[in-house]
C-alpha positions in Angstrom: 133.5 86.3 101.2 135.1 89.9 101.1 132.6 92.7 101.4 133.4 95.9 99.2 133.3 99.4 101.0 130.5 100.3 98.2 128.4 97.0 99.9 128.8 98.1 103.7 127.9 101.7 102.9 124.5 100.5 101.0 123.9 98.0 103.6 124.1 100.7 106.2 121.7 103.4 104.4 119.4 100.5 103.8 119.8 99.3 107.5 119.0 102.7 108.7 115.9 103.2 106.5 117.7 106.2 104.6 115.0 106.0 102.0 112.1 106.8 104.0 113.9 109.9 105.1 114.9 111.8 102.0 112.2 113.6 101.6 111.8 114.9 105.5 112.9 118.5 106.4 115.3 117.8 109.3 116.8 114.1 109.5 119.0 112.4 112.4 122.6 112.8 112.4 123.0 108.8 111.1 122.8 109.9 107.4 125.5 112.6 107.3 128.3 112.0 105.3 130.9 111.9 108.8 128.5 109.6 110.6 128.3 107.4 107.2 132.3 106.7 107.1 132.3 106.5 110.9 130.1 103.7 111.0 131.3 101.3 108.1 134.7 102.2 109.3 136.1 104.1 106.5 138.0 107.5 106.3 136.2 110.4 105.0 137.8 110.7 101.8 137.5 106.9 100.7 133.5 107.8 102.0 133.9 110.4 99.1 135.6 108.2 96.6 132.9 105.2 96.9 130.1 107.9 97.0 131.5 109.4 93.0 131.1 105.4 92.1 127.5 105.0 93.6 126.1 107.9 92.3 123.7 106.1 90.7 122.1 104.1 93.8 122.5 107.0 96.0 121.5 111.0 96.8 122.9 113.4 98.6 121.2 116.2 99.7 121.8 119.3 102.2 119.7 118.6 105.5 119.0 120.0 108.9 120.1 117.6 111.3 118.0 117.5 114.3 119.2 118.8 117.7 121.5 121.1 115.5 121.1 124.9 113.9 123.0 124.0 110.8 122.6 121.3 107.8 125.0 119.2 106.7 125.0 116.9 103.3 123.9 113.6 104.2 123.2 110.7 102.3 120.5 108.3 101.2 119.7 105.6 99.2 117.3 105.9 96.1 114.9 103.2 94.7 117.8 101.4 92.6 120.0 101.7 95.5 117.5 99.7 97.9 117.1 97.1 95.2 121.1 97.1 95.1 121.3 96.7 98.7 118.3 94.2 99.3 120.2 91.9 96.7 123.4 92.2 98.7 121.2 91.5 101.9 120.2 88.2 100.4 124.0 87.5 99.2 125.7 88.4 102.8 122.6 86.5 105.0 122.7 83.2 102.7 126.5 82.8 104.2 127.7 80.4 106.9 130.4 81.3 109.0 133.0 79.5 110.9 133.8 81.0 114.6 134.6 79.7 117.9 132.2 80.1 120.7 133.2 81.3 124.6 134.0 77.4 125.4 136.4 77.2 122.8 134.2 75.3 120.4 134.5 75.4 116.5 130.6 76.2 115.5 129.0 77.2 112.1 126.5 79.6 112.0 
């Protein structure tokens, strides 16, 4: 099963509790845009690209960043984007996969 770029970044806003966060005045640095693409291991401007095509199951909003004296845009999921992501949730953890253990040993997990 290939994951989409669109499913690792809602899987990591959801992961990271993004939702709970939107309305706060000063968030961590996990939800800005550069952390985002840094941690589902895409460049910055696919990050942009995948962001225009799930602008309906996310928000992005200008926020301090804690520890910091400026904001940056970060972004979070909204309610149709945590239903989105709980669904892919289910998907992903319903698969087995194949992989061989330290001894060597084909296992499925």
């Amino acid at each position: 099963m290939e994951i989409g770029a669109q499913d690792v970044i809602l899987l990591y806003l959801y992961e990271t509790h993004s939702f709970e966060s939107l309305t706060e005045e000063e968030v961590p640095s996990t939800f800005t845009k550069d952390a985002v693409a840094l941690r589902c291991g895409i460049n910055r401007s696919e990050l942009e690209n995948q962001l225009t095509d799930l602008k309906k199951d996310v928000v992005i909003r200008k926020k301090r960043i804690s520890r910091r004296k400026v904001a940056s845009e970060c972004v979070f999921l909204n309610s149709k984007g945590v239903v989105r992501a709980k669904g892919i949730m289910a998907v992903v953890s319903e698969k087995r996969v194949d992989f061989v253990d330290e001894r060597g040993e084909r296992r499925n997990m």
